[in-house]
Each structure stands twice: as C-alpha cells, then as structure tokens.
Backbone as CSV, one residue per row, in Angstrom:
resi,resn,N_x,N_y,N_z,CA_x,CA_y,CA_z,C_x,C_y,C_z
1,UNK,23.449,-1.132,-19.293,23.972,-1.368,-17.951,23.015,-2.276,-17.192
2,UNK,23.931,-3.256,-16.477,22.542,-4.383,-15.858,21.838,-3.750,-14.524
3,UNK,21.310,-4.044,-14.147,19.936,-3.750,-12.995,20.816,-4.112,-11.954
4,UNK,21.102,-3.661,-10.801,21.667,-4.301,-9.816,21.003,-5.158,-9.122
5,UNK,21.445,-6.313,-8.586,20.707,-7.292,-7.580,20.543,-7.130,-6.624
6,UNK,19.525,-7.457,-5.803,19.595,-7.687,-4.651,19.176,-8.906,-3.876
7,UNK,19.517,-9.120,-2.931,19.996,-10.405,-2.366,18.379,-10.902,-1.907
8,UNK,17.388,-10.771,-2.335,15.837,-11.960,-2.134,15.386,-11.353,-3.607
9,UNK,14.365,-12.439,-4.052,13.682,-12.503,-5.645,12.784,-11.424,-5.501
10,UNK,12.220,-11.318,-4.283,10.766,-10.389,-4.031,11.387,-8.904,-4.278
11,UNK,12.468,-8.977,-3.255,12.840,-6.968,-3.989,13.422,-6.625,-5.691
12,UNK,14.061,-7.865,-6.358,14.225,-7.438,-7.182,13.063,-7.584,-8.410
13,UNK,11.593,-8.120,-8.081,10.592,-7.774,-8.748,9.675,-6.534,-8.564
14,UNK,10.156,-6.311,-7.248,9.766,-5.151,-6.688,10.262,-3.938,-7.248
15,UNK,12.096,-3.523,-7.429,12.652,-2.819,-7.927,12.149,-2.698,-9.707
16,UNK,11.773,-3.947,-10.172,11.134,-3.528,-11.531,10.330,-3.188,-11.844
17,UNK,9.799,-2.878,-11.084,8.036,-2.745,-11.471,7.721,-0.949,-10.903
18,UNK,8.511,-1.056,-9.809,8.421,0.437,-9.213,9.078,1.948,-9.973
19,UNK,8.864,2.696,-9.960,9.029,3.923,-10.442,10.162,4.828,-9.601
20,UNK,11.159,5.245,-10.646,13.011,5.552,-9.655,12.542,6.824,-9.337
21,UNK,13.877,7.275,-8.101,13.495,8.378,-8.159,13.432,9.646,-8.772
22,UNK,14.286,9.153,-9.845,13.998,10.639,-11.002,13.055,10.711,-11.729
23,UNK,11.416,9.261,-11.814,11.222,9.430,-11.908,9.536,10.287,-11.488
24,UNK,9.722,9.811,-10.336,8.916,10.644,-9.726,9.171,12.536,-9.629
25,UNK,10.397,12.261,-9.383,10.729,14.092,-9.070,10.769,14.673,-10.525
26,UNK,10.852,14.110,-11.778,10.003,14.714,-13.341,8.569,14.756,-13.207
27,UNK,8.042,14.086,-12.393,6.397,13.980,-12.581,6.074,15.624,-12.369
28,UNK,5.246,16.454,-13.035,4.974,17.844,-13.140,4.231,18.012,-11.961
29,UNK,2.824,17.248,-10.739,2.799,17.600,-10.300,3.295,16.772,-8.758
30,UNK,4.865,16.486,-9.040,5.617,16.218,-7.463,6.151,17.037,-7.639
31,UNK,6.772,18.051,-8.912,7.871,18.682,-8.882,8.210,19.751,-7.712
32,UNK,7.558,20.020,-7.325,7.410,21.201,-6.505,8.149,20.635,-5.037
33,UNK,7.922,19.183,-5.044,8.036,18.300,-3.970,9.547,17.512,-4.343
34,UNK,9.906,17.702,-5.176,11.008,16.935,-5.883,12.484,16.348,-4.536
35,UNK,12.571,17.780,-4.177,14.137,17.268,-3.158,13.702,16.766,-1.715
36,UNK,12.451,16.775,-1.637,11.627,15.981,-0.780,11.597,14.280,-0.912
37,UNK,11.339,14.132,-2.131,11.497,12.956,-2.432,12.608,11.896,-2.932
38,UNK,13.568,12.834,-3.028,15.204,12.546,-3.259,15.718,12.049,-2.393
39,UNK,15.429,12.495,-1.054,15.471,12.053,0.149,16.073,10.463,0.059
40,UNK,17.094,9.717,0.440,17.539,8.720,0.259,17.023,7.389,1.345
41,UNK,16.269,8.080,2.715,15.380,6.984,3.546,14.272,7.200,3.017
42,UNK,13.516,7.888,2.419,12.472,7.389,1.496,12.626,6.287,0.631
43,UNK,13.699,6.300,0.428,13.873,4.730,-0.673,14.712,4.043,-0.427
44,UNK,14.843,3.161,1.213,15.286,2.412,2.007,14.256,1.328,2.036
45,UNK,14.566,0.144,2.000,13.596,-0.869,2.644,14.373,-1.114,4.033
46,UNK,13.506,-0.373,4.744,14.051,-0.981,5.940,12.552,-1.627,6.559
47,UNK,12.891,-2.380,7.881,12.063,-3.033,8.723,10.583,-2.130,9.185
48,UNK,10.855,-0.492,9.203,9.880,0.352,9.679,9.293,0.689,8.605
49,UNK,9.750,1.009,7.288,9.423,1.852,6.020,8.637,0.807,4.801
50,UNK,8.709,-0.393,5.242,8.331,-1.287,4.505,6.807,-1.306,4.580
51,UNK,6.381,-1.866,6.065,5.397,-1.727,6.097,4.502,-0.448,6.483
52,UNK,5.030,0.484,6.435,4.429,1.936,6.583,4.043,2.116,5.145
53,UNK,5.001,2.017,4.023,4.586,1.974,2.814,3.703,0.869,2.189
54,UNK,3.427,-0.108,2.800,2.160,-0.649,2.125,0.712,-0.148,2.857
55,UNK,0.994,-0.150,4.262,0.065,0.420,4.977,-0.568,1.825,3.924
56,UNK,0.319,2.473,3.800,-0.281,4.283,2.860,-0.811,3.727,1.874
57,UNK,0.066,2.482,0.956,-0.417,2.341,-0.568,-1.337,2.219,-0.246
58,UNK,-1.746,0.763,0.235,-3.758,0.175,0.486,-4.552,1.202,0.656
59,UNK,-4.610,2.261,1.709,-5.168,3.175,2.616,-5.149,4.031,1.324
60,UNK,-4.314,4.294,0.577,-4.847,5.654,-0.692,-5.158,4.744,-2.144
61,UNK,-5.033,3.688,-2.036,-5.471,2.518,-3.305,-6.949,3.130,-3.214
62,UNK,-7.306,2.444,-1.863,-9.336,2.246,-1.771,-9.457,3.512,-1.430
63,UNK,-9.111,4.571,-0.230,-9.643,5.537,-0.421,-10.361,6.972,-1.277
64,UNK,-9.619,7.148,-2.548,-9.757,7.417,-3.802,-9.281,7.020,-5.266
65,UNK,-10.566,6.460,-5.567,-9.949,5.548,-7.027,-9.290,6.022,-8.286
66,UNK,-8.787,7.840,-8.431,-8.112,8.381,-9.185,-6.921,9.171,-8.516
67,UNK,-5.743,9.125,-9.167,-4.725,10.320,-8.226,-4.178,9.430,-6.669
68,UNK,-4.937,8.233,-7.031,-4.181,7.465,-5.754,-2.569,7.493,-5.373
69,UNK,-1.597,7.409,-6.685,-0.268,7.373,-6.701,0.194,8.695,-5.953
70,UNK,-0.320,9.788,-5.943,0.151,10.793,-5.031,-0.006,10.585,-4.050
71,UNK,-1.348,10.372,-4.244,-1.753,10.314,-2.132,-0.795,9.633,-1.648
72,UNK,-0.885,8.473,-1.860,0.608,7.703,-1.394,1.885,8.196,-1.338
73,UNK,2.306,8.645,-2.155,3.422,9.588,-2.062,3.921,10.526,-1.178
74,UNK,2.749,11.439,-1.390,2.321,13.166,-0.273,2.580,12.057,1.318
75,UNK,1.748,11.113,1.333,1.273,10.764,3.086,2.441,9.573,2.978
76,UNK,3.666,9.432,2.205,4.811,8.293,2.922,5.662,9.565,3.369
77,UNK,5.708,11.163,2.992,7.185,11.781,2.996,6.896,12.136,4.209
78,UNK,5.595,12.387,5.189,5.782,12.762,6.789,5.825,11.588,7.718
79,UNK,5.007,10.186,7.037,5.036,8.888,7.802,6.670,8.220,7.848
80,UNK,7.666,8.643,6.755,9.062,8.126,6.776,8.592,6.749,6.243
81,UNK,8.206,6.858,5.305,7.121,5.672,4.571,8.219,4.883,2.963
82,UNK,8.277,4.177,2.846,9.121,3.973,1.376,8.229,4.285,0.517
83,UNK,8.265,5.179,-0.501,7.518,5.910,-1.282,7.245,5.303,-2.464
84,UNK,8.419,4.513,-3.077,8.212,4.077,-4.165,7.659,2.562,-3.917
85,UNK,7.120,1.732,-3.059,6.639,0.673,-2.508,4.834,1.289,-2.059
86,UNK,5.055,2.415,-1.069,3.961,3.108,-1.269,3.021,3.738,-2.956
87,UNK,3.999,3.696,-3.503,2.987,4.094,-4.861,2.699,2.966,-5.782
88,UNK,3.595,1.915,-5.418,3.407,0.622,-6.080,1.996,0.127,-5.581
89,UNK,1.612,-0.443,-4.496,0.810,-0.795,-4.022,-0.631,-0.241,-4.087
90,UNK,-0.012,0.838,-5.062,-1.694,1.565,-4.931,-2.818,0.607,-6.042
91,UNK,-1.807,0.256,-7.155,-2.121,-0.433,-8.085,-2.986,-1.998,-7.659
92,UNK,-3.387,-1.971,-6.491,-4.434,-2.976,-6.111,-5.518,-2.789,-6.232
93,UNK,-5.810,-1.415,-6.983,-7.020,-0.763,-7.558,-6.610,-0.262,-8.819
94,UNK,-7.093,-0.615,-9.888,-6.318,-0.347,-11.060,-7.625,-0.809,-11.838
95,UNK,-7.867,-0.127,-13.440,-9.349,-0.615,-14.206,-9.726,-2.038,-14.473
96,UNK,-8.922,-3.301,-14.272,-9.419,-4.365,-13.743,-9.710,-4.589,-12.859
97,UNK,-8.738,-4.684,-11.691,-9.756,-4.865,-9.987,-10.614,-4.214,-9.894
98,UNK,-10.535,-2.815,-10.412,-11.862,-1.632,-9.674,-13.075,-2.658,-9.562
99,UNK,-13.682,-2.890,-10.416,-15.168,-3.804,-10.512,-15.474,-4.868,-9.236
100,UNK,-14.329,-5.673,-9.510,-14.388,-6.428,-8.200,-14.371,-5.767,-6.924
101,UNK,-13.670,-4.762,-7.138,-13.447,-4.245,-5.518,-14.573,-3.173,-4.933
102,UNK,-15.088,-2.759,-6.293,-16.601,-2.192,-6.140,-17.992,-2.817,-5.628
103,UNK,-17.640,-4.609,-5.937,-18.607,-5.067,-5.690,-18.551,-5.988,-4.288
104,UNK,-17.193,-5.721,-3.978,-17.264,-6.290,-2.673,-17.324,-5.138,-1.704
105,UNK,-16.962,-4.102,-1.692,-16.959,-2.847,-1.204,-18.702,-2.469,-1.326
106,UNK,-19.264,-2.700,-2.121,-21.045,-2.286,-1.755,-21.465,-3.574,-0.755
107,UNK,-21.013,-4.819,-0.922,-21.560,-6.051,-0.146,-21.191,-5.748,1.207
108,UNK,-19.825,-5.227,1.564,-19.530,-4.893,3.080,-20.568,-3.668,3.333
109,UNK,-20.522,-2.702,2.908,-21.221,-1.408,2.999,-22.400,-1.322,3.613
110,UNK,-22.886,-2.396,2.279,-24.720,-3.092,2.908,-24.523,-3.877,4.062
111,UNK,-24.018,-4.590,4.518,-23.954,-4.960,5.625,-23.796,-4.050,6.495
112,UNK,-22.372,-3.801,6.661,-22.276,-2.500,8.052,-23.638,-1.294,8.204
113,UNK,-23.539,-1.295,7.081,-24.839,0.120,7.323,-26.058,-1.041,7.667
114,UNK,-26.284,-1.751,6.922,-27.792,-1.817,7.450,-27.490,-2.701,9.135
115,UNK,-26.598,-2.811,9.673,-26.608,-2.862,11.192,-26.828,-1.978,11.613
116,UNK,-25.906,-0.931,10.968,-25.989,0.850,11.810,-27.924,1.530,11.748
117,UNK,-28.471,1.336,10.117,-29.672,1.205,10.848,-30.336,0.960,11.867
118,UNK,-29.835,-0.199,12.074,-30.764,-1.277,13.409,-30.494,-0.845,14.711
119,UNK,-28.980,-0.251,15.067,-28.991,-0.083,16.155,-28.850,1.478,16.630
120,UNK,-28.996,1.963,15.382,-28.621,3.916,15.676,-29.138,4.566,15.124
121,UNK,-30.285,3.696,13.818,-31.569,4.933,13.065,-30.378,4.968,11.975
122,UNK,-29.263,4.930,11.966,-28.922,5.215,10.130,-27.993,6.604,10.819
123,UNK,-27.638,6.639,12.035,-26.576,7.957,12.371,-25.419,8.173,10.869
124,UNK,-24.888,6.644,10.809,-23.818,6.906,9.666,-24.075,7.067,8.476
125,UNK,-25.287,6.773,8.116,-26.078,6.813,6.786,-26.282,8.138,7.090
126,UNK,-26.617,8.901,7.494,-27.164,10.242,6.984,-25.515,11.103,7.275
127,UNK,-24.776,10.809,7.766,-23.839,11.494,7.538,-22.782,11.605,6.278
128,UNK,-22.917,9.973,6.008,-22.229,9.570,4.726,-22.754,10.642,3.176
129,UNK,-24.487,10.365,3.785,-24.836,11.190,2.350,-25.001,12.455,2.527
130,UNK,-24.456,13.075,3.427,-24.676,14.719,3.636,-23.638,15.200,2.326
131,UNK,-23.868,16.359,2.106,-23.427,17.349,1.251,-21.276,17.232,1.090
132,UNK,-21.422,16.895,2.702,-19.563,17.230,2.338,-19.101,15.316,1.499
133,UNK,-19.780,14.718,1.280,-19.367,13.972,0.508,-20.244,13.482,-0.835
134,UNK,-20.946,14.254,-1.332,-21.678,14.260,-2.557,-20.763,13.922,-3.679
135,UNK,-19.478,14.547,-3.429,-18.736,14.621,-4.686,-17.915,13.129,-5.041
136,UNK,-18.034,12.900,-3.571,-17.279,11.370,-4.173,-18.216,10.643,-3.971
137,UNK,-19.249,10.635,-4.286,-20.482,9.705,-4.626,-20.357,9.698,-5.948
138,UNK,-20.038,10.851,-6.291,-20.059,10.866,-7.915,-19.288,9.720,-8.778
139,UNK,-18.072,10.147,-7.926,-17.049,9.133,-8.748,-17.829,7.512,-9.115
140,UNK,-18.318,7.149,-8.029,-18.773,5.748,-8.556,-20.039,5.829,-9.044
141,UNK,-20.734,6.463,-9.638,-21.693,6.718,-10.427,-21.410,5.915,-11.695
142,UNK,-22.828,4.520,-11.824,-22.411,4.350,-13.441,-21.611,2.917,-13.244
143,UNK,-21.143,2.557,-11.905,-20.341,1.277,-11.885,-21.732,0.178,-11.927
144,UNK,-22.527,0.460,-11.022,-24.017,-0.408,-11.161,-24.099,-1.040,-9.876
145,UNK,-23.628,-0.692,-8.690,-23.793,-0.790,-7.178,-24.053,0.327,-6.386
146,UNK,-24.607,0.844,-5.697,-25.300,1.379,-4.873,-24.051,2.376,-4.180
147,UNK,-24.159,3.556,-4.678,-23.323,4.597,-4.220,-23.004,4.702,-2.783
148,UNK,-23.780,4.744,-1.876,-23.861,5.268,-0.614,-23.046,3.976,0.105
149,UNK,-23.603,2.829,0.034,-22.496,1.356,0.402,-21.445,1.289,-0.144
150,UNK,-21.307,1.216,-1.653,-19.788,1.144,-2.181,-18.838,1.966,-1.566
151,UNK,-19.293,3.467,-1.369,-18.227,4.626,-0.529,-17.971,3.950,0.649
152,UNK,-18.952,3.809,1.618,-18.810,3.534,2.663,-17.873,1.857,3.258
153,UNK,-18.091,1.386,2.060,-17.342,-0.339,1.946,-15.963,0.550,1.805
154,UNK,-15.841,1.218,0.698,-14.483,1.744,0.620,-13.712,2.008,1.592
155,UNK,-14.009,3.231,2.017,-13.363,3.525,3.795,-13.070,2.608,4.327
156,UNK,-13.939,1.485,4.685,-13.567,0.056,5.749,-12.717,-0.460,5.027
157,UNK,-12.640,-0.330,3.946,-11.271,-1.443,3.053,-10.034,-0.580,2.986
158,UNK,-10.363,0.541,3.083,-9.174,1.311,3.094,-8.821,1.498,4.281
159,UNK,-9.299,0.983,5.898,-9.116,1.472,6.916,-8.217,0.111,7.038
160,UNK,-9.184,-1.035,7.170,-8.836,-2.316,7.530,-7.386,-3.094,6.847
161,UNK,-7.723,-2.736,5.441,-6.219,-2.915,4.382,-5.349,-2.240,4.874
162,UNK,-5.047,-1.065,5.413,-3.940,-0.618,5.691,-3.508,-1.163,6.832
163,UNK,-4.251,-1.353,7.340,-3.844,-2.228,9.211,-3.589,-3.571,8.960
164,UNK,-4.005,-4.667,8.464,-3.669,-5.912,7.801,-2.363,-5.606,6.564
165,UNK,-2.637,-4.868,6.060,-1.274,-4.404,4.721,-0.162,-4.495,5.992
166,UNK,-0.041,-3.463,6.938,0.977,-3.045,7.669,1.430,-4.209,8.715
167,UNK,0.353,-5.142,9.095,0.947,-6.005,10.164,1.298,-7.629,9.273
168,UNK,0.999,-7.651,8.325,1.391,-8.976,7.078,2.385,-8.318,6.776
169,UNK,3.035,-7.004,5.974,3.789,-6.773,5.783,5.421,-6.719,6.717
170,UNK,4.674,-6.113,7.548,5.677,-6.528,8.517,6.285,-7.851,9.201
171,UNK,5.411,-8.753,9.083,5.685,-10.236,9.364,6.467,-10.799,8.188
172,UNK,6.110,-10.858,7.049,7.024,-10.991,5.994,7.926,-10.777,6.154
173,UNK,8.733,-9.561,5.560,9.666,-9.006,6.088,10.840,-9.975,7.615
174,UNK,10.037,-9.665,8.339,11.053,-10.081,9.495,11.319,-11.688,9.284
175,UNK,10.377,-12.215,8.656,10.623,-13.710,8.027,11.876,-13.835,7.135
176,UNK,11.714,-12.716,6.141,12.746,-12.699,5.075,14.028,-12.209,5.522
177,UNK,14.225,-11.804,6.873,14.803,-11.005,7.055,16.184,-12.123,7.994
178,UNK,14.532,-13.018,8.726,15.440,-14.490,9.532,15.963,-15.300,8.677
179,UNK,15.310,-15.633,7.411,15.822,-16.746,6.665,17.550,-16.500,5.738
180,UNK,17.526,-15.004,5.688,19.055,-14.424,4.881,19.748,-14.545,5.931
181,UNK,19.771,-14.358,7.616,20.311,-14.298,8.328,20.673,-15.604,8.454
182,UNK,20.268,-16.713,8.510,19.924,-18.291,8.834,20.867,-18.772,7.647
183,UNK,20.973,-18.392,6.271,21.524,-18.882,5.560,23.056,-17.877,5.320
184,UNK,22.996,-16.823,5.758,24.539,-16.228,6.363,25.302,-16.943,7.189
185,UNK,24.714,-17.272,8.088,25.338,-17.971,9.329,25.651,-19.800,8.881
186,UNK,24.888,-19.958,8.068,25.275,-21.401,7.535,26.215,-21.338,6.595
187,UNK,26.477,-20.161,5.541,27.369,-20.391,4.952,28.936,-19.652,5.934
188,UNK,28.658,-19.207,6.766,29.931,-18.885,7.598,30.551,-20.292,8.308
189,UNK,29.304,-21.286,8.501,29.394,-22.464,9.259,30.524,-23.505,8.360
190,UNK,29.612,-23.547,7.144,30.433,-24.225,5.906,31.548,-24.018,6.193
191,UNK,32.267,-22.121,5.781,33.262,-21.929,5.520,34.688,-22.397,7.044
192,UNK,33.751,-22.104,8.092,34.735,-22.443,9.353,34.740,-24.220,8.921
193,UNK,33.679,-25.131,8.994,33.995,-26.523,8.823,34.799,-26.881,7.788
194,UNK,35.217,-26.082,6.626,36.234,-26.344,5.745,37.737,-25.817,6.096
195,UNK,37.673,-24.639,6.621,39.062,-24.643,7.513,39.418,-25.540,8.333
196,UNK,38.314,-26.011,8.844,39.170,-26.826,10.283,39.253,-28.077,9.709
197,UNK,38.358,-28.726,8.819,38.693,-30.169,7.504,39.987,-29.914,6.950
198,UNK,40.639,-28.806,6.754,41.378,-28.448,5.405,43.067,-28.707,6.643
199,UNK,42.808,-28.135,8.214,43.888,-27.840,9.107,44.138,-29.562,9.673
C-alpha cells in the first residue's frame, strides 16, 4: 500500500523517517502511556504543535544523552507538543554528533563558567559539582573534555536550542504555510482566467 502524500516535500520526509503511532504505543516502556499517545492532536502538524515539538526534541536531545526519545515524548503529551516530530528531533544527538556536540558544549561551558568565576567566585561551579548532579557527570566520563563544562555547555544548548528550535521552527512553518496558500490562490486565479478566456 503506497505512503500517503502530503502536499510540501519536507513533511513527507518527515513522515518517513518518524516513528507511527502504533509504533510508539508497542514500545514496552510507553505502554502504560499508550492511549495517551493515540491521542490524534498529538500527531497534528499544526502551526502551535510544530514548533513546541522541536522546541521538547532539542531541549531533551542535549539535556540527556541516553533515553532522550522519551523525554520528548513524556514532556510533548502535557505541552500539546507533536510527539512524533518531538522524538524525531532528538536524533541531533545521536553516536556521531555526540563528539562534536561534546566538544562544543565543553568550549561554551569554559567560557560561561570561567566568567561566572570572575564575577561570583564560581557560585555556579560549585553548585554544578555538588552531589545532586554527580551522576550525570558520569555519563560523560571517558569522552576526553572536562566533565563539569561539557554538563554545564549542555544545559545552555539545551536551553538556548529549544528557544531558537521553537522560534526558526515556527517561522518556517508560517513561510510554508504562505507559499501553499500563494500557490492555491494562483491556481484558483488560472482556473477563473480560463473560464472567463473560454466565455
């Protein structure tokens, strides 16, 4: 059976690449969450859900580099977020980018912090490495950049990406949204200038 179309190239590369909804609600641990996610404006592209769902993807891409595809998931079903666009996007962290994004994520890190040194003694530095986040220090253990910056680069990329994800995304969109409209109205134009040629 063929794939249905849809009317711009971008959603229907989008629709291939993304994960349906049966098959998320088989995943063992959404199941529990399943008729939650069945939900049929969860998997709307509309004008609000579009960019709410890239906004979550970015924001749970960088915020944790394993189990990201849930996070996204869990935080589109109370935001009214497109879920399956939200879990797509997480994949901007995936075992090729990670490296790169590790090493630009310690370069911001070192920067911001060593300002926060200069002007506050290291307030955010000693909070970063307190005890309630030891454990995700761990995770990047072993990449070969400096734990305490890479985390902390993370957060800002995961703060900043979701706010740039959400306001690019949304501009897109309303672009794509003028140009189908623009070429509706021209082919309505056509069709009236051939009636009144034809009368």
């Amino acid at each position: 059976m063929s794939q249905k179309r849809s009317k711009t190239w971008a959603m229907d590369m989008l629709r291939k690449y993304m994960p349906t909804r049966e098959q998320m609600a088989a995943n063992k641990y959404l199941k529990p969450f399943a008729h939650r996610f069945l939900s049929p404006e969860l998997w709307r592209f509309t004008r609000r859900s579009v960019p709410r769902g890239v906004a979550l993807g970015l924001f749970a891409g960088f915020i944790i580099p394993v189990g990201q595809i849930f996070l996204a998931a869990f935080l589109a079903l109370p935001a009214r977020a497109n879920v399956p666009l939200a879990a797509t996007v997480t994949f901007v962290t995936n075992p090729f980018t990670f490296p790169f994004w590790a090493v630009l994520a310690n370069w911001l890190g070192d920067i911001l912090l060593r300002l926060d040194r200069a002007g506050t003694g290291g307030a955010a530095e000693s909070e970063m490495a307190s005890g309630r986040w030891s454990w995700f220090f761990e995770l990047f253990e072993g990449v070969g950049v400096t734990v305490l910056e890479t985390v902390f680069g993370f957060v800002v990329l995961a703060l900043v990406g979701a706010a740039l994800g959400y306001l690019i995304s949304g501009a897109v969109w309303r672009v794509m949204v003028a140009r189908r409209r623009a070429k509706r109205l021209a082919r309505m134009e056509a069709r009236l200038d051939q009636r009144l040629n034809a009368n």
